[in-house]
PASEBA-1860 file (N, C-alpha, C; in nm, 3 decimals):
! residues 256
1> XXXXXXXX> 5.977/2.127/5.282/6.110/2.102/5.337/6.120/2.166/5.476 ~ 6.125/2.074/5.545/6.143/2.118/5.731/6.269/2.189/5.725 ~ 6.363/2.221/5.673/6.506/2.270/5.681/6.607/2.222/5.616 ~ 6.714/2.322/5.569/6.792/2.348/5.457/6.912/2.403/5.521 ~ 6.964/2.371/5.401/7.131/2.498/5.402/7.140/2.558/5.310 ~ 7.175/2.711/5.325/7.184/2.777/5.226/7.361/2.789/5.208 ~ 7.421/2.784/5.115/7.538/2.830/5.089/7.544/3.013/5.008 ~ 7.609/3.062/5.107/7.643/3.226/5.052/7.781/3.236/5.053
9> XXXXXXXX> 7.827/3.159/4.993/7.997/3.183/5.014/8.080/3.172/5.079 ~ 8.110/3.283/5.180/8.164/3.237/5.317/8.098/3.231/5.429 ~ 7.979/3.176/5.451/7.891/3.200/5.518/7.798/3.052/5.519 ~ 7.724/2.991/5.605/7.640/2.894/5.588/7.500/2.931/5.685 ~ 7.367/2.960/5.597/7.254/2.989/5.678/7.183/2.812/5.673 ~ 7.159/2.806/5.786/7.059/2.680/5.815/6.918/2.741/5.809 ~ 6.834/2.677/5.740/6.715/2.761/5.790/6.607/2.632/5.837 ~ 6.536/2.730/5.962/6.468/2.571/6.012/6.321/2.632/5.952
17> XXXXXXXX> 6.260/2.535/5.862/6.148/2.537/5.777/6.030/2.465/5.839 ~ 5.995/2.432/5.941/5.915/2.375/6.005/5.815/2.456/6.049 ~ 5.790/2.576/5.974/5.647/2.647/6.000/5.543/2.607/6.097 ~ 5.509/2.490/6.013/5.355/2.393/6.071/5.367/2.429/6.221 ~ 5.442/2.366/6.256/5.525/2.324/6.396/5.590/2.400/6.494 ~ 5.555/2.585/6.394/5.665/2.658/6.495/5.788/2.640/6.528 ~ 5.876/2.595/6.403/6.028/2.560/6.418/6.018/2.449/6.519 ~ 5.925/2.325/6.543/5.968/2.183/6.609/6.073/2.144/6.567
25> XXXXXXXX> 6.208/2.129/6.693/6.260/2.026/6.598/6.217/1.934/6.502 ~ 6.323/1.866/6.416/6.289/1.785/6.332/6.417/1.713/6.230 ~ 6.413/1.559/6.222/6.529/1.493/6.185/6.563/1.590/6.069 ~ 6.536/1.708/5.995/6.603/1.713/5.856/6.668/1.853/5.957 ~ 6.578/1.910/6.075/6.702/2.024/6.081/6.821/1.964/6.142 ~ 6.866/1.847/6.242/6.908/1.795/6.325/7.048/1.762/6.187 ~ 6.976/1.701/6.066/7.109/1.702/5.987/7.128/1.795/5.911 ~ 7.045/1.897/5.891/7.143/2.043/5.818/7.210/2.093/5.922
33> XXXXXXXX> 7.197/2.085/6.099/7.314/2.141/6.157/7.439/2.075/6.160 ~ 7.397/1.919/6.178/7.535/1.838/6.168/7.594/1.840/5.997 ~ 7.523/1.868/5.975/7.585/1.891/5.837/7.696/2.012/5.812 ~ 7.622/2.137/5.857/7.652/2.257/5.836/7.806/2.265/5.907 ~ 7.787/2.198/6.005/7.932/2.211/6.125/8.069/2.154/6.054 ~ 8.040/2.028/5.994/8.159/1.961/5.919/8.154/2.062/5.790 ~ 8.088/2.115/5.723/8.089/2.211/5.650/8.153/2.355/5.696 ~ 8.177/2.347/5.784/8.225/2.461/5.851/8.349/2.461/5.844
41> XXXXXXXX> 8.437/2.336/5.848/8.558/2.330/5.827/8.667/2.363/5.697 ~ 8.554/2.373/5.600/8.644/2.466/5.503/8.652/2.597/5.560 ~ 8.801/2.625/5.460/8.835/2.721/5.520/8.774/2.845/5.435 ~ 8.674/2.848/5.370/8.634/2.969/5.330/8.512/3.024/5.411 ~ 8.505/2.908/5.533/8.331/2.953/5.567/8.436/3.009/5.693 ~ 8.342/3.142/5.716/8.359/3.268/5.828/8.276/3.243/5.919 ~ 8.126/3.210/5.932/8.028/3.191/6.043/7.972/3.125/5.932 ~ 7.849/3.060/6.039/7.704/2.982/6.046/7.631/3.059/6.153
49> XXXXXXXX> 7.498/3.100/6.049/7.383/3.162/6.091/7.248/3.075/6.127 ~ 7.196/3.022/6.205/7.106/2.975/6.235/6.959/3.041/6.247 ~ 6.854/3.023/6.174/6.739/3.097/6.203/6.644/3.012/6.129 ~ 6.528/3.088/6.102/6.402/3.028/6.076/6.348/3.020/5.985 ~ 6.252/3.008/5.907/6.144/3.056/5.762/6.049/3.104/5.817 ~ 5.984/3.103/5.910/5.869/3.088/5.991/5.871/3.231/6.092 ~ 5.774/3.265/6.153/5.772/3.380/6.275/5.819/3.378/6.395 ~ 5.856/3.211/6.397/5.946/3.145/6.559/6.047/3.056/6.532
57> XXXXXXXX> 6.135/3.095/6.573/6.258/3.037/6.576/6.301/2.908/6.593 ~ 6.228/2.889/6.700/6.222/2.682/6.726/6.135/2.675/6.849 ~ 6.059/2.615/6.834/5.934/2.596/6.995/6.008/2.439/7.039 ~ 6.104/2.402/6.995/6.161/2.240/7.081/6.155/2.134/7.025 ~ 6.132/2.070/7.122/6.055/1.925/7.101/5.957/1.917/7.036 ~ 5.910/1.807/6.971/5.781/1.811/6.885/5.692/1.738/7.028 ~ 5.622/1.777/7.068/5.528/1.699/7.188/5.450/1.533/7.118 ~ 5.433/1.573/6.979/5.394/1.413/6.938/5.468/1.342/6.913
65> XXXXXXXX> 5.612/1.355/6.914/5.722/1.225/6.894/5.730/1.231/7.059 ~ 5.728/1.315/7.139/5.777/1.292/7.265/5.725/1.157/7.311 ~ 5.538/1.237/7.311/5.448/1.077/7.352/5.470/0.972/7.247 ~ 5.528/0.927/7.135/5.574/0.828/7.087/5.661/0.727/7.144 ~ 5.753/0.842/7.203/5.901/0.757/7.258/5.829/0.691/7.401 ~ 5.724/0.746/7.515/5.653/0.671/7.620/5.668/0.476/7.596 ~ 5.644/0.482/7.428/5.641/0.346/7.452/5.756/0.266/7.422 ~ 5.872/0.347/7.409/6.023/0.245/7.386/6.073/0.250/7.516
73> XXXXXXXX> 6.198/0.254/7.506/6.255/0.152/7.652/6.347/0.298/7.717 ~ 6.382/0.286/7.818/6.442/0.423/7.859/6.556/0.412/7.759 ~ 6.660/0.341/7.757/6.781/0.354/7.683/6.768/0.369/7.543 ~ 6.639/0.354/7.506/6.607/0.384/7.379/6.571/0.577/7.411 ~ 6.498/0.635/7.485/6.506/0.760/7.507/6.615/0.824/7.558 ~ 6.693/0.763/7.617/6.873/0.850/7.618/6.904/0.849/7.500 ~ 6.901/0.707/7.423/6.993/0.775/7.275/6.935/0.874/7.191 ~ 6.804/0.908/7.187/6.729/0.980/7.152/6.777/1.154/7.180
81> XXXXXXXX> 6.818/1.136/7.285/6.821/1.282/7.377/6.984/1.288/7.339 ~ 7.070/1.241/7.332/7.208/1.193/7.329/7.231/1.236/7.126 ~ 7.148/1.224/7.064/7.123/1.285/6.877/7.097/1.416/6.963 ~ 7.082/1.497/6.993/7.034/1.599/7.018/7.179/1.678/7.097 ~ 7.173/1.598/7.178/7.340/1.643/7.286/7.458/1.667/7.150 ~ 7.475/1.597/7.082/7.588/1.566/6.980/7.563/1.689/6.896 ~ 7.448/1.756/6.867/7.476/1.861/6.767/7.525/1.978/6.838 ~ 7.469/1.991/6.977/7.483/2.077/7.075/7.633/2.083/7.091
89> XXXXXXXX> 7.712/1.930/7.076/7.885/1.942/7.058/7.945/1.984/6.997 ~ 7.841/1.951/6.879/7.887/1.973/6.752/7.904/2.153/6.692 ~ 7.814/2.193/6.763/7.789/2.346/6.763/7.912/2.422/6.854 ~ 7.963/2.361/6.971/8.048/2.403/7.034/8.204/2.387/6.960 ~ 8.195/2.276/6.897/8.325/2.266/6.836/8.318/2.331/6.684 ~ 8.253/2.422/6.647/8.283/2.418/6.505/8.395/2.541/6.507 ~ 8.467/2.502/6.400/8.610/2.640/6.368/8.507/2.754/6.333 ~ 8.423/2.772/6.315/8.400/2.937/6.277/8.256/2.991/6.417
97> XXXXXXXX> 8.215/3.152/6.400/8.141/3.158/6.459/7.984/3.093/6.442 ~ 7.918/3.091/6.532/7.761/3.015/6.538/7.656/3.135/6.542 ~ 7.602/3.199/6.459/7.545/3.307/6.514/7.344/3.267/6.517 ~ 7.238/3.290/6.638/7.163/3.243/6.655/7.077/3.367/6.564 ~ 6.987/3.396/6.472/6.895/3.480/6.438/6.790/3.461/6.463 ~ 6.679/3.538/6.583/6.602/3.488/6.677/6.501/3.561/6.634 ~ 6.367/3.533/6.568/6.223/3.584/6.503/6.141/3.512/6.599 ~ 6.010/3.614/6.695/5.915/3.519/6.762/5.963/3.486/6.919
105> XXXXXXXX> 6.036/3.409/6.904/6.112/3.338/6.999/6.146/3.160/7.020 ~ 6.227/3.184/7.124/6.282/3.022/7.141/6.238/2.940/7.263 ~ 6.155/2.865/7.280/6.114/2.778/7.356/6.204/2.609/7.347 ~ 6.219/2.597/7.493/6.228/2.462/7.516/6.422/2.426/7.453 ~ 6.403/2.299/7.387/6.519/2.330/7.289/6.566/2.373/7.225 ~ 6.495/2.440/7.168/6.500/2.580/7.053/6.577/2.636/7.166 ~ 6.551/2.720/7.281/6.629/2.813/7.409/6.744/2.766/7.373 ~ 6.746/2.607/7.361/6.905/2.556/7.442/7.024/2.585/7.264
113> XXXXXXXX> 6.926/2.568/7.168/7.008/2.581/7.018/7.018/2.745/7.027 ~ 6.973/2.791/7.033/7.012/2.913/7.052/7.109/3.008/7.169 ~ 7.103/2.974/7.280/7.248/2.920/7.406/7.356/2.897/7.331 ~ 7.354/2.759/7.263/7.447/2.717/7.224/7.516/2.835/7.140 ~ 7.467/2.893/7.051/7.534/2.961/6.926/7.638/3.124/7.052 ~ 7.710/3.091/6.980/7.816/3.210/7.028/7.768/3.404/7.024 ~ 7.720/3.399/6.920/7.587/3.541/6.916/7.451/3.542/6.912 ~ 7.421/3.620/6.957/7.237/3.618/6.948/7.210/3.714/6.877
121> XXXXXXXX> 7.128/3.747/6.784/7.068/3.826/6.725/6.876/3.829/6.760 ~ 6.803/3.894/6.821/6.717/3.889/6.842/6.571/3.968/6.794 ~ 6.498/4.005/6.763/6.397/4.090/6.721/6.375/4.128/6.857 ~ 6.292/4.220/6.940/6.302/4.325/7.056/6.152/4.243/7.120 ~ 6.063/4.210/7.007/5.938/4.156/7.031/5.963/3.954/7.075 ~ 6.120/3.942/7.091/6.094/3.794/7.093/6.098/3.777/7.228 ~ 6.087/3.637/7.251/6.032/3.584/7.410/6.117/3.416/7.367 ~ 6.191/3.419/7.505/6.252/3.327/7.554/6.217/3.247/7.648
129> XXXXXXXX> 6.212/3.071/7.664/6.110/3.039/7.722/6.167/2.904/7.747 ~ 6.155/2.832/7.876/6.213/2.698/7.925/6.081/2.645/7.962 ~ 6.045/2.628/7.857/5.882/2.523/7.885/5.815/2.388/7.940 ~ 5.994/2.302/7.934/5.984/2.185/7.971/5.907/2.186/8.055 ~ 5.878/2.248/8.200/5.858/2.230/8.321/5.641/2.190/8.279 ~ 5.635/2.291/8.178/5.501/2.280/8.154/5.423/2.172/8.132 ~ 5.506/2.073/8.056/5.444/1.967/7.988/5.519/1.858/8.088 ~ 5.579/1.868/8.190/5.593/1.760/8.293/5.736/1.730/8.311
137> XXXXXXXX> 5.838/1.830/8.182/5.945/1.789/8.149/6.050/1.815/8.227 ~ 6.203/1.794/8.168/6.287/1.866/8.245/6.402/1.937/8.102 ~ 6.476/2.040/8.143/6.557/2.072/8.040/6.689/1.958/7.995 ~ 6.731/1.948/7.886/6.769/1.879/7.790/6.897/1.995/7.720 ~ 6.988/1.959/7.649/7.058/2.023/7.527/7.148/2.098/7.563 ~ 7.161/2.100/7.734/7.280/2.199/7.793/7.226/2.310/7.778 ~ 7.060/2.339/7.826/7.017/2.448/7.876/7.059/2.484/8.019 ~ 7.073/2.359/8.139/7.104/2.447/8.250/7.281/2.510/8.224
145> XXXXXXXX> 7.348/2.404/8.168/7.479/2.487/8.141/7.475/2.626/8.130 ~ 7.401/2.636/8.012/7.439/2.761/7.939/7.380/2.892/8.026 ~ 7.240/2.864/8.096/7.212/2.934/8.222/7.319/2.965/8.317 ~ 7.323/2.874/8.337/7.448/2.906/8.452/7.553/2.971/8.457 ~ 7.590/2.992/8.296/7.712/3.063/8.225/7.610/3.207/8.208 ~ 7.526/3.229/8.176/7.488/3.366/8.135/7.402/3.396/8.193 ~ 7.334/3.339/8.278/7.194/3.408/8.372/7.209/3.354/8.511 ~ 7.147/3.500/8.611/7.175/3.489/8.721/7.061/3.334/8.786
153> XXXXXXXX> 7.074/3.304/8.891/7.062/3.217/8.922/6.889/3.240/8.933 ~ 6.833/3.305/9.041/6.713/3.298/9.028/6.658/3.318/8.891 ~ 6.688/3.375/8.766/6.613/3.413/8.667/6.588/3.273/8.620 ~ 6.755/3.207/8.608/6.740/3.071/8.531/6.624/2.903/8.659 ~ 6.628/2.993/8.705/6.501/2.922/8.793/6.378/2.932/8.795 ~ 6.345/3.086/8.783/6.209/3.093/8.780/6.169/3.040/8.640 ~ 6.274/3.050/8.522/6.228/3.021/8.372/6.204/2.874/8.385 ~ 6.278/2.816/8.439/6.312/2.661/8.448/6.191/2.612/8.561
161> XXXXXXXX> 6.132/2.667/8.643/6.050/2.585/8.716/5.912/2.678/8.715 ~ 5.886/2.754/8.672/5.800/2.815/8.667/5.773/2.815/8.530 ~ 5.869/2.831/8.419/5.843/2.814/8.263/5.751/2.962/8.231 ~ 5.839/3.082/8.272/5.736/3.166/8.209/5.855/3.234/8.142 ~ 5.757/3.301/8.035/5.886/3.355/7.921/5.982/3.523/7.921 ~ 6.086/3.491/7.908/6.151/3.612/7.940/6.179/3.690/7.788 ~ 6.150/3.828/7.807/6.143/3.914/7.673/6.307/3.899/7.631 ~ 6.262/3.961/7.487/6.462/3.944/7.463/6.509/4.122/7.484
169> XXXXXXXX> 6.401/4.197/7.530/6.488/4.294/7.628/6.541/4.225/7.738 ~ 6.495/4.171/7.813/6.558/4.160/7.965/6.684/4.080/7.907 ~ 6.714/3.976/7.865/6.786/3.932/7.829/6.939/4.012/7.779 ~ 6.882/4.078/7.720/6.988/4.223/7.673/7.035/4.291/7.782 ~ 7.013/4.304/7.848/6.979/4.400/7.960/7.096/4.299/8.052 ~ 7.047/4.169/8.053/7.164/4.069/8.134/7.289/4.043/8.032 ~ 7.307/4.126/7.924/7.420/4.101/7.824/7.420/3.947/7.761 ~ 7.282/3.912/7.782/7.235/3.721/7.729/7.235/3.776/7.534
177> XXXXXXXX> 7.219/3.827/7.482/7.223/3.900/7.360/7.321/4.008/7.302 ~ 7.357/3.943/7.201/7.437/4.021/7.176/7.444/4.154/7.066 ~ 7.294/4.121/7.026/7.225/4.240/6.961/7.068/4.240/6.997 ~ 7.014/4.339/6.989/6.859/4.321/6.963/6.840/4.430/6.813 ~ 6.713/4.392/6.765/6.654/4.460/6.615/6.538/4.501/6.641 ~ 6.491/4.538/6.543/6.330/4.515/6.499/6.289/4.428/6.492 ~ 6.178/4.414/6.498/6.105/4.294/6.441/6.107/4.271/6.240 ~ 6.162/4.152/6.269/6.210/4.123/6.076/6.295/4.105/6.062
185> XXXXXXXX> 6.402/4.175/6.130/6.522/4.203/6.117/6.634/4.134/6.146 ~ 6.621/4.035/6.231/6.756/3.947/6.279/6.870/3.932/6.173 ~ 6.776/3.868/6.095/6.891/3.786/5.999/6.973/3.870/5.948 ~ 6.893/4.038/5.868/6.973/4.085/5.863/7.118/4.132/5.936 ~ 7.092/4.163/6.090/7.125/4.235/6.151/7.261/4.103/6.177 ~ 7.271/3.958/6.172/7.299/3.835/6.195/7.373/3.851/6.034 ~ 7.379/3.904/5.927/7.423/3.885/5.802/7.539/4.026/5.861 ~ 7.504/4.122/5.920/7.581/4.241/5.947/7.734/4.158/6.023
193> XXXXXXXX> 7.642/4.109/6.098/7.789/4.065/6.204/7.868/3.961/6.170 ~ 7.815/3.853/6.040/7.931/3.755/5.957/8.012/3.830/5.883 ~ 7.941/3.954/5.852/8.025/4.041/5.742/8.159/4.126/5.833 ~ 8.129/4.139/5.930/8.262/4.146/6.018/8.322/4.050/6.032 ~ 8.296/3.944/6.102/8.357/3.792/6.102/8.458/3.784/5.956 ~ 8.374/3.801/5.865/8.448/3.735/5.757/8.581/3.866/5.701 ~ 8.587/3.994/5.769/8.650/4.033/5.748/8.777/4.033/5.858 ~ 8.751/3.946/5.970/8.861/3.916/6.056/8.996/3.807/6.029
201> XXXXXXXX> 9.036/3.790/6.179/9.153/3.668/6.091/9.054/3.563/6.126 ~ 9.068/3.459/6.061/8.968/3.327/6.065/9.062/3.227/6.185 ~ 9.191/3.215/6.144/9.235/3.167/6.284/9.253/3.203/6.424 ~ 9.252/3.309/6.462/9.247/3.388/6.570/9.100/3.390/6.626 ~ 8.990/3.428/6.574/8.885/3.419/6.568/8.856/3.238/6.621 ~ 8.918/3.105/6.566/8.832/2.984/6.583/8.920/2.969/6.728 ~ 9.042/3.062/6.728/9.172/3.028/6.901/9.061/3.098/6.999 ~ 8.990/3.185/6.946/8.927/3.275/7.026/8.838/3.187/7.133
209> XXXXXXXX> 8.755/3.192/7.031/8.641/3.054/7.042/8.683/2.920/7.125 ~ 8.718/2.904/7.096/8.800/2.808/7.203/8.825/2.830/7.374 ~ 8.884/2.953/7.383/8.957/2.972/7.485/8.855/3.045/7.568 ~ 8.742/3.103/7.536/8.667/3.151/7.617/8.590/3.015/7.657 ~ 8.518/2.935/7.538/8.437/2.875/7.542/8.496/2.758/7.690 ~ 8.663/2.754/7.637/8.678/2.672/7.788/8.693/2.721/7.935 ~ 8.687/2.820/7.952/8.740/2.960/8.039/8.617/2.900/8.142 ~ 8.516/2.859/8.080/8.373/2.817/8.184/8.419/2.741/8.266
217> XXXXXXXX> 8.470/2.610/8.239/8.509/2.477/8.352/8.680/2.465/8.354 ~ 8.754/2.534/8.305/8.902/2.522/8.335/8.894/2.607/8.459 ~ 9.038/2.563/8.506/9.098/2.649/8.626/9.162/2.757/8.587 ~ 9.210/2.850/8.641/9.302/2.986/8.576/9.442/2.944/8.586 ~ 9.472/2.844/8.652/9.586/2.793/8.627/9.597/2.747/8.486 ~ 9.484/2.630/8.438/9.529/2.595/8.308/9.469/2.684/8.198 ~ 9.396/2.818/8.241/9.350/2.890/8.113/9.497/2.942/8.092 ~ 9.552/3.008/8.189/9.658/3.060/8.137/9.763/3.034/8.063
225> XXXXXXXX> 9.760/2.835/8.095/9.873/2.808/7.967/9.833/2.793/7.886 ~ 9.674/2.810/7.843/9.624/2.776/7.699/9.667/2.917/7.688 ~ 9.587/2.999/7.736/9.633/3.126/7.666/9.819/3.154/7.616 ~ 9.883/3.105/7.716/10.019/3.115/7.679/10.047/3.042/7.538 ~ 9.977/2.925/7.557/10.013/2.881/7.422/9.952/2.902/7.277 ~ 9.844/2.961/7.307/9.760/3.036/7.186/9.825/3.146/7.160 ~ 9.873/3.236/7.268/9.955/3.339/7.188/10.051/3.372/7.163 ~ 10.161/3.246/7.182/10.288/3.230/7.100/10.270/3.140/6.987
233> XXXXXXXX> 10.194/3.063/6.997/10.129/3.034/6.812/10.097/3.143/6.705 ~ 9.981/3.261/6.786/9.921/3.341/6.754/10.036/3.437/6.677 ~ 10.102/3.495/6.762/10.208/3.574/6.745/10.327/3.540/6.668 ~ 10.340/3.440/6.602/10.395/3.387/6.472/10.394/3.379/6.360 ~ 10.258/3.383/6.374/10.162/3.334/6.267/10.119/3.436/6.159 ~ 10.145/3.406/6.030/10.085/3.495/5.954/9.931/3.650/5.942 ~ 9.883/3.564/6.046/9.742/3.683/6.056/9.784/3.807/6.162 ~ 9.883/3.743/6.228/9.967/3.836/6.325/10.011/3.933/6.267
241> XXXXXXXX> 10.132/3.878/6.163/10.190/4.008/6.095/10.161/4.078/6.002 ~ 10.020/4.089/5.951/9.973/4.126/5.931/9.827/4.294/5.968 ~ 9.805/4.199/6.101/9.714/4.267/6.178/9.820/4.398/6.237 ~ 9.899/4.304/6.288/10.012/4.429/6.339/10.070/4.506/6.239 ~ 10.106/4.506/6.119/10.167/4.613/6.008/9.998/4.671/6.015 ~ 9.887/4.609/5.982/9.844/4.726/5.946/9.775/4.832/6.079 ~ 9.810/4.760/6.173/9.735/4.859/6.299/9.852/4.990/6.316 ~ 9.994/4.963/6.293/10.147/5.027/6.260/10.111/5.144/6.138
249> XXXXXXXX> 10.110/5.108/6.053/10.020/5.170/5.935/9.939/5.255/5.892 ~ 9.843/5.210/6.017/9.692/5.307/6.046/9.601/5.237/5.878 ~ 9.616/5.112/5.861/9.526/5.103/5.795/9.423/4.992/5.801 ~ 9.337/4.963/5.704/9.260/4.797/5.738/9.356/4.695/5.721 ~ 9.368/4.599/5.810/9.404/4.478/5.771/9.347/4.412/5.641 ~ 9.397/4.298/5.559/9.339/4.224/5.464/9.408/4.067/5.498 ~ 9.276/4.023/5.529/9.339/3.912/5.562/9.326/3.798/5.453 ~ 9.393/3.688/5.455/9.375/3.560/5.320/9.355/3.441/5.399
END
């Protein structure tokens, strides 16, 4: 099995099982993420954890479907690339957090699925890597986006045209991570931080998500009326009066 979903309750782990392949993409992980995302919309799931079975996280593209597609028609390779864009949406829009658990490292599209996710969890020994350039390619999946949002300009250049791999210290170091571990350790360390998640408010948390995530291409003119209007929703709202009695209180919140 190239990849699965695990159900833990409030929680959904994808795991990409593609060993052989070094986490290659592959059509069964492509639908446990689109899967996992509409699954996300119950309201008992807190985050989705993304990670591996394997010692690497995702090396990309599979290079032998690539040279497959040489012989279909270009518009047959946009829609191709366009299944790939859609989970990448799909990852941006889900109501709960996306958290990436990074063993080995992430090459190519793997980089850009892991971008995508809202936390990084990393092992200290992993290596980050925009390989396209190697094999003739170009980046794909809203890798330069997400560069552009979190890495300074020359870094996301030299990775991107030079294709050499950046440790997931340096990365840390540019605040591109939002934890580093041991080696082994992600998932755990990626199970630590849903277990906060799931002890937050779940709606505040998906307003959250939102409002940064648009903060990239809005103007501050219109962040501010989202924000205005997120937090007179916010401030109505049951997780509100709550959070506030118990911060009043001095005690934990409990949220439902």
């Amino acid at each position: 099995m190239s990849a699965r979903i695990e159900d833990k309750g409030d929680r959904l782990i994808i795991w990409n099982g593609n060993t052989a392949r070094r986490g290659a993409l592959s059509p069964e992980l492509y639908d446990c993420i689109a899967r996992a995302m509409e699954q996300a919309q119950e309201p008992r799931i807190r985050a989705v954890i993304l990670t591996s079975e394997g010692e690497f996280f995702c090396a990309g593209g599979d290079l032998n479907v690539l040279i497959e597609r040489r012989g279909v028609s270009e518009s047959e390779r946009r829609e191709k690339v366009d299944d790939l864009h859609d989970l990448v949406r799909a990852m941006r829009a889900c109501p709960v957090p996306v958290i990436a658990a990074v063993e080995g490292g992430a090459a190519g599209a793997g980089l850009s699925l892991a971008l995508a996710c809202d936390l990084i969890v990393a092992s200290k020994e992993a290596k980050f890597t925009a390989a396209y350039v190697k094999a003739g390619l170009v980046p794909d999946a809203g890798l330069t986006s997400a560069m552009a949002r979190m890495l300074p300009r020359p870094l996301a250049m030299e990775m991107c045209l030079l294709g050499r791999p950046v440790m997931a210290t340096r990365f840390a170091e540019l605040g591109a991570i939002t934890r580093l571990c041991p080696q082994g350790a992600a998932l755990e360390e990626a199970m630590l931080l849903a277990d906060t998640l799931a002890a937050g408010p779940r709606a505040a948390q998906s307003t959250i998500r939102q409002l940064v995530s648009a903060a990239y291409e809005s103007t501050e003119a219109a962040q501010l009326d989202a924000e205005r209007d997120a937090m007179a929703a916010a401030a109505g709202a049951d997780e509100a009066a709550e959070g506030i009695a118990a911060f009043l209180e001095k005690r934990k919140p409990v949220y439902r």
